[in-house]
N, C-alpha and C positions, 0 to 999 in steps of 0.2 A: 513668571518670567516669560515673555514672549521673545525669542531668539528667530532674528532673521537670517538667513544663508544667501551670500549672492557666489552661485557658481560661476567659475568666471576660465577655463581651461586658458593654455599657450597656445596652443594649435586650433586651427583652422581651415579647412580642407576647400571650403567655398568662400571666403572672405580669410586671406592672409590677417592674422593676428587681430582678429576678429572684435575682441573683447575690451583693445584696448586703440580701437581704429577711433578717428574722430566722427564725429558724428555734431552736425552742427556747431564745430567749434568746442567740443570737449571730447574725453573718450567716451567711449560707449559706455563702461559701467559708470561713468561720473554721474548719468541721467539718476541710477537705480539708486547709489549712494547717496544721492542728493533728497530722493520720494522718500528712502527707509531714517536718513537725520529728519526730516521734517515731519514725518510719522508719529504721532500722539500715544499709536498701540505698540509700536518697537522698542521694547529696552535696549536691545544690543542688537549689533550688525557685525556679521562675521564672513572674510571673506576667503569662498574654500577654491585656493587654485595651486597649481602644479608649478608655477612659471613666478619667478624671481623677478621679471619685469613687469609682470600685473601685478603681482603681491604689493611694490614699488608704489605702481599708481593708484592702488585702491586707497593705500597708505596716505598718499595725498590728496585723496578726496574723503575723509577721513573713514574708509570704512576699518576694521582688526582684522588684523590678520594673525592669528594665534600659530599655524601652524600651515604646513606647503600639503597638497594632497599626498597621496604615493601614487606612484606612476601606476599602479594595478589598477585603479579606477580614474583615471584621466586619459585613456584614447578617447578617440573616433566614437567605436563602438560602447565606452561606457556607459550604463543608465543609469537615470536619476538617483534611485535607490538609496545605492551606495555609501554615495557622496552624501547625501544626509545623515546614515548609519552615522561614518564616519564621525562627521558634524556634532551629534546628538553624544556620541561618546567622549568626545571632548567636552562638549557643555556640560555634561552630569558631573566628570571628573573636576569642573573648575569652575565650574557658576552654580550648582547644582541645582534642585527642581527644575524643571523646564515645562513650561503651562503647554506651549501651542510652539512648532517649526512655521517658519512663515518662509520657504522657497521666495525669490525676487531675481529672475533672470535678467539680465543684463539688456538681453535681446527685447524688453519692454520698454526703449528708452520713454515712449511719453502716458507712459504708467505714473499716476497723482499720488502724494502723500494721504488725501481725501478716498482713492479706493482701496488703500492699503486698512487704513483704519475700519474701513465699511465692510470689508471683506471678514477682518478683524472683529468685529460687534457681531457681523451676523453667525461668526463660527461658536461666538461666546453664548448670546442671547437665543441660540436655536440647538443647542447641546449637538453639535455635528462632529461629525469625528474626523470629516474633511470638509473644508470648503474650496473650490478650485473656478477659479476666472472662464467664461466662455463669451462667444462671442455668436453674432445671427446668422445665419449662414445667408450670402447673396440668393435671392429666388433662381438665378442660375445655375448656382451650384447644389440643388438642391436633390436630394436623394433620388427623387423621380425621376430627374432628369438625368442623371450618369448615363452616360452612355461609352461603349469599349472598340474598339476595332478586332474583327474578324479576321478568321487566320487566313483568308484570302483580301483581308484588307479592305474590307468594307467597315461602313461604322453601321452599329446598331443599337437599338435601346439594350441598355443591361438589364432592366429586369424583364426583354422579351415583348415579343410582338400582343401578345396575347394576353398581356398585364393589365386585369381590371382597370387599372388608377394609371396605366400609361397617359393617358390622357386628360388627365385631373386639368382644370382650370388653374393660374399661379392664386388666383381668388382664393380656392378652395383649398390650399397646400397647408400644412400645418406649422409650425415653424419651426425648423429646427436648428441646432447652434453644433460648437464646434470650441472644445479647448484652446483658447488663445495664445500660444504659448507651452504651458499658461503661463499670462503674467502675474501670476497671485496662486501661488497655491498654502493652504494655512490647513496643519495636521499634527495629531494627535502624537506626540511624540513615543506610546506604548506602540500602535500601529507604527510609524517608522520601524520599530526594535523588534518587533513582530515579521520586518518583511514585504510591509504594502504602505501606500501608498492612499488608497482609496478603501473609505472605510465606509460604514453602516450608521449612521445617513450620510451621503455625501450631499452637500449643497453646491447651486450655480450661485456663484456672484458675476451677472449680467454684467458687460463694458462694451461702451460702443466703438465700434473697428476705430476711429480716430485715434484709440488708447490703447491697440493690442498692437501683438508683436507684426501683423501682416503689411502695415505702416514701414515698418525700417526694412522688405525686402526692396522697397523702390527707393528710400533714401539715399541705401549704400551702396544698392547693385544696378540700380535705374542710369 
């Protein structure tokens, strides 16, 4: 059984009721609901929220809603964890086995049913105990380049004037990436019940920015 979780909170501190805002003419998790029904490797979609009125709409874009979070893990401050723990312990109680958690955050609205699945194959076909969505990091933003401002208010390179590779060519840079989200995270459900998240192997499943979450900061807040 592969069980997917779309977390989906009431509250929203940077975008008012965040989760179930429109987005292109639907709500926001209608996008996630919509990838994990057309998804080949999802048997069930479950969706974990605190709020009466998303529980509602996930309902009518058909995600289950078996159960409301508790409010101990649904602030601000709550991490992913948790909310999976949670998750995982209802599944065993009432679907039982549980092969793979497949996390599908909301906030991925143009996340494909085709990376869902791929994501899905390669955690199966590569015995990985996580596999988690990343994304390339722009050549500007790119480790060497960071740079900080001074406590008199200058800027400076971060890793210092005198940094071998300060000066690297973008030619010569090597590529580095960045969890998207993520919008795909697919995990070992003993690891969830263990406490982590990120297991021994972990695998990237590559997505290009067009597909990750950094897309809907300018759709909804642009």
């Amino acid at each position: 059984m592969i069980l997917a979780i779309v977390p989906a909170r009431g509250g929203s501190k940077r975008i008012p009721r965040k989760n179930i805002a429109l987005c292109a003419n639907k709500p926001l998790l209608a996008w996630t609901a919509e990838a994990a029904a057309a998804s080949s490797a999802i048997d069930r979609v479950i969706l974990s929220t605190d709020d009466d009125e998303v529980a509602r709409v996930g309902r009518e874009w058909g995600l289950e809603v078996p159960f409301l979070r508790p409010e101990a893990i649904s602030d601000d401050e709550a991490p992913t964890l948790p909310l999976m723990q949670h998750a995982l312990v209802w599944a065993e109680e009432n679907i039982g086995e549980i092969e793979a958690l497949v996390l599908l955050q909301p906030t991925s609205p143009l996340r494909k049913a085709a990376h869902i699945d791929e994501a899905v194959e390669l955690f199966r076909s590569k015995g990985a105990e996580t596999v988690v969505s990343i994304v390339e990091s722009p050549h500007q933003f790119h480790p060497l380049k960071a740079v900080e401002i001074a406590e008199n208010g200058e800027l400076r390179d971060f890793l210092g004037e005198n940094d071998p590779i300060r000066n690297r060519r973008s030619v010569d840079e090597d590529r580095v990436y960045g969890r998207n989200g993520p919008s795909i995270l697919v995990v070992r459900p003993d690891l969830v019940r263990d406490g982590e998240l990120y297991g021994n192997p972990t695998l990237p499943y590559e997505m290009h920015a067009m597909n990750s979450d950094l897309i809907l900061r300018f759709s909804l807040t642009g």
